[in-house]
C-alpha positions in Angstrom: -18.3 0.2 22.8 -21.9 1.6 21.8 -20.5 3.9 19.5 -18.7 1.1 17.9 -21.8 -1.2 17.8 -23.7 1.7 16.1 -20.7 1.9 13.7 -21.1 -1.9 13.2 -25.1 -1.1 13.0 -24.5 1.2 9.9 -21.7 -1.0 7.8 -24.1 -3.9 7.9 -27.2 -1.9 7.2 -25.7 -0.6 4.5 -23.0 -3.3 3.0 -24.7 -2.9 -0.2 -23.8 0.6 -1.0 -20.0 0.1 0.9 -19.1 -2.7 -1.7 -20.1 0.1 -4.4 -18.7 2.5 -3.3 -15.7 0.2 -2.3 -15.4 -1.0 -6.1 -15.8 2.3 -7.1 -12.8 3.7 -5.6 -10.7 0.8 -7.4 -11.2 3.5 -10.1 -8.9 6.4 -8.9 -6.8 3.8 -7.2 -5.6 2.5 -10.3 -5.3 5.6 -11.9 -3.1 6.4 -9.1 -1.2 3.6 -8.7 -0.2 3.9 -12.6 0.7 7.5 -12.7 2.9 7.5 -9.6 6.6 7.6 -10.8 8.8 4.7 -9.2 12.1 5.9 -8.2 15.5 3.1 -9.0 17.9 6.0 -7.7 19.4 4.9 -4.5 21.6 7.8 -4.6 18.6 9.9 -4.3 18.0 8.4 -0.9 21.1 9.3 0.3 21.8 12.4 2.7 23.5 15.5 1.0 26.1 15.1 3.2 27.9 12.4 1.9 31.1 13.1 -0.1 29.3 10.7 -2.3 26.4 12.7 -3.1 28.4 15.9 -3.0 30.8 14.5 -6.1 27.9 13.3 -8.1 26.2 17.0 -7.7 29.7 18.6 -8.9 29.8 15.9 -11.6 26.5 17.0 -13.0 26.3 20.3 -12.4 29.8 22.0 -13.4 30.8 19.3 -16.1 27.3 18.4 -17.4 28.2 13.9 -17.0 27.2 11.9 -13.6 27.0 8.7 -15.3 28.8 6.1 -17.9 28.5 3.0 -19.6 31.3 0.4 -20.8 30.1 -1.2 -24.3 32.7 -4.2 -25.5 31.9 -5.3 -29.3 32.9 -8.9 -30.0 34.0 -9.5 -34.1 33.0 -6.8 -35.6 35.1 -4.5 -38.5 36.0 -1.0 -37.3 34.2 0.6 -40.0 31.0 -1.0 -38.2 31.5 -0.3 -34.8 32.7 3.9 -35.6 28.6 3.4 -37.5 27.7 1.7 -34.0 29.0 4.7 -31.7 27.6 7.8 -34.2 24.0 5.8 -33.8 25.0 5.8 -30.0 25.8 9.8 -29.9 22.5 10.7 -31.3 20.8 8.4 -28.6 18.9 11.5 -26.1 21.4 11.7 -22.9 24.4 10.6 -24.4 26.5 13.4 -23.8 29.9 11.4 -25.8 31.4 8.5 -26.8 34.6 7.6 -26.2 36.6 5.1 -28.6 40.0 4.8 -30.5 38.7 7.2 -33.4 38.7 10.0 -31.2 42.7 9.5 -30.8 43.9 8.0 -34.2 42.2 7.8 -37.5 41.3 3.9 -38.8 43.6 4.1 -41.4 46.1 3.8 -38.9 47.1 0.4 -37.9 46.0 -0.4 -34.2 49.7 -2.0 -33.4 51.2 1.4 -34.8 49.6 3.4 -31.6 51.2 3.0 -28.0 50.5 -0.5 -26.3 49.2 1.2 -23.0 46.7 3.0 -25.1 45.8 0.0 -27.8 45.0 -2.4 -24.3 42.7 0.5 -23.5 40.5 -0.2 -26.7 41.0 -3.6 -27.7 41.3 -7.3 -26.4 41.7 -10.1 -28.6 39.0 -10.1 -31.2 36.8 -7.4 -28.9 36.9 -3.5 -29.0 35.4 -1.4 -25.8 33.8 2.3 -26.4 32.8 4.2 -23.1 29.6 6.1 -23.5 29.0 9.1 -20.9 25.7 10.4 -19.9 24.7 13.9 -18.8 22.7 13.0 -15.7 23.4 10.6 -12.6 23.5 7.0 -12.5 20.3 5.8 -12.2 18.5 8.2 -13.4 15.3 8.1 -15.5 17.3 10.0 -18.5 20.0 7.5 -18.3 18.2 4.4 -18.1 16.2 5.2 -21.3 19.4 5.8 -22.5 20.3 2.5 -21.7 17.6 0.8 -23.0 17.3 3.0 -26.2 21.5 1.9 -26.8 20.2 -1.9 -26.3 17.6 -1.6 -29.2 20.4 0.0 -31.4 23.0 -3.0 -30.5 23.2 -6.6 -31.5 24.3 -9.5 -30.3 27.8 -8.7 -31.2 27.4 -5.7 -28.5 27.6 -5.8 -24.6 26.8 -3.1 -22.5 27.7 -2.5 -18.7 28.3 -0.1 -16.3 26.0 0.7 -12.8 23.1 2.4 -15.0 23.0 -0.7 -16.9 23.2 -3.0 -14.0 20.4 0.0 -12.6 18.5 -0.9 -15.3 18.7 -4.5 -15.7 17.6 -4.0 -11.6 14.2 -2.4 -12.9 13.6 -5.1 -15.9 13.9 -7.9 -13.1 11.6 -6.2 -10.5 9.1 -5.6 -13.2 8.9 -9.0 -14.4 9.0 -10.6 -10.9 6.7 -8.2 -8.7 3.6 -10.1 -9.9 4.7 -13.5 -9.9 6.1 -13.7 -5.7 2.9 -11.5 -5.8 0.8 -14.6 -7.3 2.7 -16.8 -5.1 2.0 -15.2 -2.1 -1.7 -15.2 -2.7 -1.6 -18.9 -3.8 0.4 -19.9 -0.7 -2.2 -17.8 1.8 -4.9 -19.0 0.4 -4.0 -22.6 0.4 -3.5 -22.0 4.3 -6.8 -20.6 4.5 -8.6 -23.3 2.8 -7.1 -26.0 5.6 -7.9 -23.6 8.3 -11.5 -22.1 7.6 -15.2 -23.9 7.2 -16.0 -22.4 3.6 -13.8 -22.3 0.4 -15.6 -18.6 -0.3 -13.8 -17.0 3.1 -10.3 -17.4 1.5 -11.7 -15.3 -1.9 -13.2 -13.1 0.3 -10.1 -12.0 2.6 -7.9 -12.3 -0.3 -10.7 -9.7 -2.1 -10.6 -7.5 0.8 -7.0 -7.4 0.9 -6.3 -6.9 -2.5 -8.5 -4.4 -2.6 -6.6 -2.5 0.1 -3.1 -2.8 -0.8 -4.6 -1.2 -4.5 -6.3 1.8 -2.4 -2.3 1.8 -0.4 -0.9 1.5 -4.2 -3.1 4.7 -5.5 -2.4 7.0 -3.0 1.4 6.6 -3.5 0.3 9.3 -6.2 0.2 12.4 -3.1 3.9 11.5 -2.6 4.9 11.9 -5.8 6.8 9.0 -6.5 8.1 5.7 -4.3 11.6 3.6 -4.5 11.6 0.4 -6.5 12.0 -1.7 -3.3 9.2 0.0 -1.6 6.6 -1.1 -4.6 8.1 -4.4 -5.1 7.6 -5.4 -0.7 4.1 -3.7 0.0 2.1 -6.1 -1.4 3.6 -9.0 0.0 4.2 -7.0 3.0 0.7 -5.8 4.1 -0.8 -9.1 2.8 1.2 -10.4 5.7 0.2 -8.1 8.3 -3.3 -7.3 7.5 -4.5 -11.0 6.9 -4.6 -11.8 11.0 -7.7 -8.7 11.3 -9.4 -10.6 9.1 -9.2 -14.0 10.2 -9.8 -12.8 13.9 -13.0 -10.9 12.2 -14.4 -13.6 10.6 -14.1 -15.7 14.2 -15.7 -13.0 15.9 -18.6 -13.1 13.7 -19.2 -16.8 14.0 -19.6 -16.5 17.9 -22.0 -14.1 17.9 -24.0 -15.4 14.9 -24.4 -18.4 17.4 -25.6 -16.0 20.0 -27.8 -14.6 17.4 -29.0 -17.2 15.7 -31.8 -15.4 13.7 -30.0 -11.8 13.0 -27.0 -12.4 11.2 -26.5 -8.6 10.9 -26.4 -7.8 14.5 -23.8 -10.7 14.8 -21.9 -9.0 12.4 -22.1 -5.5 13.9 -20.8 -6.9 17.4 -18.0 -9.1 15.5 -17.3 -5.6 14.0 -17.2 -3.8 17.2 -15.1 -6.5 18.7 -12.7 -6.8 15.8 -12.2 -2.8 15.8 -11.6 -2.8 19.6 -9.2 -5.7 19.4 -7.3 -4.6 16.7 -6.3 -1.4 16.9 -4.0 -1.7 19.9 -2.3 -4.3 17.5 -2.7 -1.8 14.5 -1.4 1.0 15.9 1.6 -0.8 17.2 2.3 -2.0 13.9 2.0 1.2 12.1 4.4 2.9 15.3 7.2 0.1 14.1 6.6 1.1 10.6 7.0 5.1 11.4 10.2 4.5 13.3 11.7 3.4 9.9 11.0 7.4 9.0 13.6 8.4 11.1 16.4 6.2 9.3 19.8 8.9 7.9 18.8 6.4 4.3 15.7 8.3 3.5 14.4 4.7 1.9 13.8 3.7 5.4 11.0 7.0 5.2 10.0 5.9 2.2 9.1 2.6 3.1 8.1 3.4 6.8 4.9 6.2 5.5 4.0 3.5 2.3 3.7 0.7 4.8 1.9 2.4 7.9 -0.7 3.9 5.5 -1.4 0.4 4.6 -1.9 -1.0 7.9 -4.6 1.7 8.4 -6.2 1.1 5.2 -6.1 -1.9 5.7 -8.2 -2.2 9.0 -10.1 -0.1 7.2 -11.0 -2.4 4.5 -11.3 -5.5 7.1 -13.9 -3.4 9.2 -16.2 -2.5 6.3 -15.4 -4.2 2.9 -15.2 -7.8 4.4 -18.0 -7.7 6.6 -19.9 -6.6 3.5 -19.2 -8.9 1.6 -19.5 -11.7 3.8 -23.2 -10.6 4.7 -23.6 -10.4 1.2 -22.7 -13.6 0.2 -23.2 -15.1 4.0 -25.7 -18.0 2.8 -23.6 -18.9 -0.1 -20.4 -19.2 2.8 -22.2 -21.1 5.5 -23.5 -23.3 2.5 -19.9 -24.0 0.9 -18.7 -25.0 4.3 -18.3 -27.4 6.9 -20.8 -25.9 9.3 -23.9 -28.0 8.1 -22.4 -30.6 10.4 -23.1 -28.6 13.4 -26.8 -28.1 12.5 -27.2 -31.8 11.7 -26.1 -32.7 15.5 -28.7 -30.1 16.5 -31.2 -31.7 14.5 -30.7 -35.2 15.8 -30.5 -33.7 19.6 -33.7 -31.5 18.7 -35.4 -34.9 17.0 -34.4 -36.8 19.7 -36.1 -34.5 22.6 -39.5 -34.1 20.6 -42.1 -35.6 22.8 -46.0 -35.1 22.0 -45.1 -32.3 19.4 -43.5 -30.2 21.7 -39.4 -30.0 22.3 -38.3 -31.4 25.9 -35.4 -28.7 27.0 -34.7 -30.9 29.6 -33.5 -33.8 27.4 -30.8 -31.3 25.8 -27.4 -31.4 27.3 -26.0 -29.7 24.5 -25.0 -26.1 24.8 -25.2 -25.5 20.9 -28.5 -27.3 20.4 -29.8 -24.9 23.4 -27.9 -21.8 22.2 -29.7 -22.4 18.6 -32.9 -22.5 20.2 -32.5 -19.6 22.4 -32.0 -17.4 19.5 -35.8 -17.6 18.1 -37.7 -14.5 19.3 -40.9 -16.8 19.5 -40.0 -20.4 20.3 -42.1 -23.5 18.6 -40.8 -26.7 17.6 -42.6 -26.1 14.0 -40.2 -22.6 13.9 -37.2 -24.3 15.0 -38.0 -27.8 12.6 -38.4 -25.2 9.8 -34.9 -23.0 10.8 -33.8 -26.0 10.4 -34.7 -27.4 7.0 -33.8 -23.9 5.8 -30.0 -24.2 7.0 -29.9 -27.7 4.5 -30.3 -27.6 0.6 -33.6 -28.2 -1.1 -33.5 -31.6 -2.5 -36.1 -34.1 -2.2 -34.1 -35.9 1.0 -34.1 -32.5 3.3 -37.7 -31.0 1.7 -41.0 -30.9 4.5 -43.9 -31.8 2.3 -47.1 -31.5 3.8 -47.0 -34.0 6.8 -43.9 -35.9 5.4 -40.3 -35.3 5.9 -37.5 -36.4 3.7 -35.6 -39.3 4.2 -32.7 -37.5 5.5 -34.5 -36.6 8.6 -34.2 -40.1 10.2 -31.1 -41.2 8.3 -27.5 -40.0 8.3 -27.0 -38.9 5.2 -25.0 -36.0 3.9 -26.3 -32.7 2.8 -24.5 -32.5 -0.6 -25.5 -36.2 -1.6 -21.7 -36.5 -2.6 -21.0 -38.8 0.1 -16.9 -38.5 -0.7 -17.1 -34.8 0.0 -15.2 -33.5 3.0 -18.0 -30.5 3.8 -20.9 -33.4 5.1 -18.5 -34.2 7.8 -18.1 -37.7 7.2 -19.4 -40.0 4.2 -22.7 -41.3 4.3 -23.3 -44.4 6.6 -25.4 -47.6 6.8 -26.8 -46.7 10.4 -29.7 -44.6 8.4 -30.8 -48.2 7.2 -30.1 -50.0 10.2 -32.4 -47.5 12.1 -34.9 -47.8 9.8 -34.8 -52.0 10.2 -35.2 -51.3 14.0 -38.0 -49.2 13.6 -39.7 -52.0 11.7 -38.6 -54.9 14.2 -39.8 -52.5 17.1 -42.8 -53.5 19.2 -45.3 -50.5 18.3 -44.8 -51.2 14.7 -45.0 -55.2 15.4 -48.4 -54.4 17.0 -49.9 -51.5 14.7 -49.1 -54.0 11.7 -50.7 -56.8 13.8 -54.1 -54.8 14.0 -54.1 -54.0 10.7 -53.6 -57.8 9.4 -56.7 -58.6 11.7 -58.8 -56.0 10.5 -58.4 -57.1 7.0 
């Protein structure tokens, strides 16, 4: 546990020069995460075994073709559609194209040539061509293919066939991947904001997170290239797993920034120890049920098993050192953007309400906050804990100390952002401030202090 805490001691020593470091690596990340070749061959997954896989590796190798397309022009003349296939031979990977002028000439009626073989071509007012490719399925070569025959067609012209469908497959995952992406951020981060004091912690987890399923997403680039379906579920996937280290991070933090009230970093390098501890018997389970997918006959299963384990570990990485940097970073700017100010204002009322000749009566406070807060001062005074205080609220004229006077909001319940319809004061502000200050007037002291002064005039 030392050796953690010293860990802890050094992240939040130095969170500065993590974050920089941490943005900084963003760099080759996406560099990586760019170059790294996404496989949409699900054959390739396959074991060698199959008969399958065997057939398509004759296919290829002994008669140079492993994949073909079906094109059906609608209304076209034949003179246009013979144009249509020579464009479609010189396409790159088209090994040939199959029509009806490869067995009669166009001259030739079409109801002259044998009705078996005129059904083969044509259908009503539609004419089919089969184009064959000199590589598999859904391969690179014949996708492009694909795509390149597309540009060359019009709307007359439909294409089909498993590399199209292939193709059509990577088109959809392309367009879609960042949208459920988006959504999945929105959705978490909606959560979050019901669940957590400050509107910044949501940003911040969402930050760190990103940050690590981009550093997961880079170093796909040592593999040398990932399935379709593996890039399109990481994100959403580790987003998922890794978002509880966080949250129990942040929680951790809190409870020891209570127990030191004046040394945020030394909170955070126990929540840090803590966290670690907790989370990597949780972790490493995790990343053991993602490395069982590795031993799966569909080598997808591998595929997706190393991508995902290697983003758990990042990303307890990430939650041990990026997030605690930046919350200690931006840690005033979070407790200030929250709900916590209502805490401090019950510890000011029970700290007001215990001052007696200057000096604050312990024995008056029952409550274990209020003496927790004050316990955390190295050198204990009510003028250090009054001024602790005043620095937790914001600066306006009701919270300020001037000289011997106090603002207003030090006797009345008021709330801290003066927008009284704003959920982060706790509750709007109240008419007991006035009505307290009507007692104070009607009390006896005052009654007799304004007494002596009347007389003396």
């Amino acid at each position: 546990m030392n050796l953690l805490i010293k860990m802890g001691k050094q992240i939040a020593k130095h969170k500065f020069l993590i974050l920089l470091i941490g943005f900084l690596l963003l760099i080759p990340s996406l560099i990586g995460m760019v170059t790294t070749r996404v496989n949409y061959d699900l054959l390739s997954y396959l074991p060698e075994t199959l008969e399958t896989v065997k057939g398509q590796d004759i296919m290829v190798d002994e008669y140079g073709m492993g994949a073909f397309s079906m094109v059906v022009v609608e209304n076209m003349e034949l003179k246009d559609v013979q144009k249509l296939e020579k464009k479609f031979e010189a396409v790159d990977h088209v090994k040939d194209v199959l029509w009806y002028d490869d067995v009669a000439d166009l001259n030739l009626p079409v109801q002259m040539i044998p009705k078996k073989l005129r059904e083969g071509f044509f259908k009503g007012n539609a004419t089919m061509m089969i184009v064959l490719f000199d590589n598999t399925t859904s391969s690179d070569e014949s996708m492009n293919a694909v795509a390149e025959m597309r540009k060359l067609a019009n709307k007359q012209c439909f294409i089909s066939g498993m590399s199209g469908v292939v193709n059509d497959i990577k088109e959809v995952a392309l367009d879609e991947l960042p949208v459920y992406v988006v959504i999945a951020a929105v959705l978490s981060f909606l959560v979050l904001e019901f669940t957590t004091e400050s509107f910044l912690v949501p940003v911040f987890f969402l930050l760190s997170i990103g940050i690590a399923i981009i550093y997961n997403l880079g170093s796909n680039v040592f593999l040398g290239q990932v399935s379709y379906i593996t890039k399109a579920l990481t994100a959403v996937l580790q987003l998922g797993v890794t978002m509880d280290y966080s949250i129990f991070l942040l929680n951790s933090y809190e409870e020891y920034k209570e127990k030191y009230t004046e040394d945020r970093n030394r909170a955070m390098r126990h929540a840090i120890a803590s966290t670690f501890k907790a989370v990597v018997g949780s972790s490493v389970t995790t990343v053991a049920g993602f490395a069982a997918l590795c031993f799966m006959t569909f080598a997808l299963g591998r595929d997706l098993g190393i991508v995902m384990a290697k983003g758990v570990i990042i990303g307890v990485i990430c939650c041990v050192t990026i997030l605690p940097s930046l919350i200690l970073a931006f840690d005033k700017l979070v407790e200030w953007t929250g709900t916590g100010k209502t805490d401090k204002i019950k510890i000011r009322d029970k700290v007001l309400a215990a001052v007696e000749s200057h000096r604050i009566d312990l024995s008056k406070i029952d409550d274990e906050k209020t003496l927790q807060y004050i316990a955390g001062f190295k050198r204990y005074s009510t003028e250090r804990v009054m001024k602790s205080l005043v620095g937790e609220f914001t600066q306006n004229e009701k919270w300020s100390v001037k000289g011997t006077l106090m603002g207003e909001c030090w006797y009345k319940d008021c709330c801290v952002s003066e927008h009284t319809d704003n959920l982060r004061c706790g509750k709007p502000e109240v008419e007991s401030g006035d009505e307290k200050m009507r007692m104070l007037i009607r009390s006896e002291k005052v009654q007799r202090l304004m007494r002596d002064i009347t007389l003396k005039e």
